[in-house]
C-alpha positions as CSV (number, residue, x, y, z in Angstrom):
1,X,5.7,-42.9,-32.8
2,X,9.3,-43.3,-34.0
3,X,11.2,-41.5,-36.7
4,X,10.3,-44.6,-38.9
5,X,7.0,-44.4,-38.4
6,X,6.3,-41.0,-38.7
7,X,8.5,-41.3,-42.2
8,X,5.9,-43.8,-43.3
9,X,8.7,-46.6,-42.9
10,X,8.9,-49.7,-41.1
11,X,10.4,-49.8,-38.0
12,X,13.1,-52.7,-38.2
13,X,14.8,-54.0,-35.1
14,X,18.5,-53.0,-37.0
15,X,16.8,-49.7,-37.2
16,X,15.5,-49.1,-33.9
17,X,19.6,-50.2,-32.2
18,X,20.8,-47.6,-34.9
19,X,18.9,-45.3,-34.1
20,X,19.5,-46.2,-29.6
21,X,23.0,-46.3,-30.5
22,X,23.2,-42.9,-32.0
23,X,21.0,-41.3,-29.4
24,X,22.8,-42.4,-26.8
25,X,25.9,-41.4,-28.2
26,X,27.5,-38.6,-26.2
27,X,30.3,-38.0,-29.3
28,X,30.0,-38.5,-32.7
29,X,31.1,-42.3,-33.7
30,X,31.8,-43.8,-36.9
31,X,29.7,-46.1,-39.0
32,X,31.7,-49.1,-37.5
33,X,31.1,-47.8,-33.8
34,X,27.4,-47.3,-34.2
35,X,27.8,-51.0,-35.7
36,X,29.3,-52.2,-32.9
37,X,27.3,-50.5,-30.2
38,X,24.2,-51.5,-32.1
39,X,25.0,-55.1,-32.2
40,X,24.0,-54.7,-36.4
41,X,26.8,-55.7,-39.2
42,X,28.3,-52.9,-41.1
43,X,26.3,-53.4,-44.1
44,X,22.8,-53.0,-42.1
45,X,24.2,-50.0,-40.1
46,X,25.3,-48.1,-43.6
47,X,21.9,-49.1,-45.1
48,X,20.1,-47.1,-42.0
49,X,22.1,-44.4,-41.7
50,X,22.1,-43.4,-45.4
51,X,17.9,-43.5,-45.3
52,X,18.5,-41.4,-41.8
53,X,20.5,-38.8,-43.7
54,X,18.3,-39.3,-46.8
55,X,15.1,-38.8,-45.4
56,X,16.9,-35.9,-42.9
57,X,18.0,-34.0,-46.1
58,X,14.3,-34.5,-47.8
59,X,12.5,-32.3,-44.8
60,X,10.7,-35.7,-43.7
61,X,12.0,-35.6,-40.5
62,X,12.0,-32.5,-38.4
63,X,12.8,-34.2,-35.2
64,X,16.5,-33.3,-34.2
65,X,17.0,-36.5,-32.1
66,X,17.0,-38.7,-34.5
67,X,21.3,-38.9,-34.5
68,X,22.6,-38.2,-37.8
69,X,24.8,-35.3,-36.4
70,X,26.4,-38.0,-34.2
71,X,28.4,-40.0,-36.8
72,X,31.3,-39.6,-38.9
73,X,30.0,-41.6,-42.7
């Protein structure tokens, strides 16, 4: 199960490359960087990192590895 699906969300293919892109990530990157590695525009890449951070702030995800601690907003 992924952090989408264990949030009760659907698991989106922008959402899944986030999500690789910000695990991989050995150093924090920006929005436009995770855009880039992710192959997602800017727009999509804003829209999942702000539910990331949302539902990371909320308590529904207790699973560290999801990658909000490795971009700048």
């Amino acid at each position: 199960m992924t952090v989408f699906h264990t949030s009760g969300l659907k698991e989106t293919a922008p959402r899944r490359r986030v999500l690789e892109a910000l695990r991989a990530a050995a150093e924090p990157l920006t929005a436009q960087e995770v855009a880039l590695h992710a192959g997602t525009s800017l727009a999509s890449t804003y829209r999942v990192l702000a539910l990331l951070v949302f539902r990371h702030r909320q308590g529904g995800n207790q699973n560290p590895s999801i990658g909000v601690r490795n971009v700048w907003l």
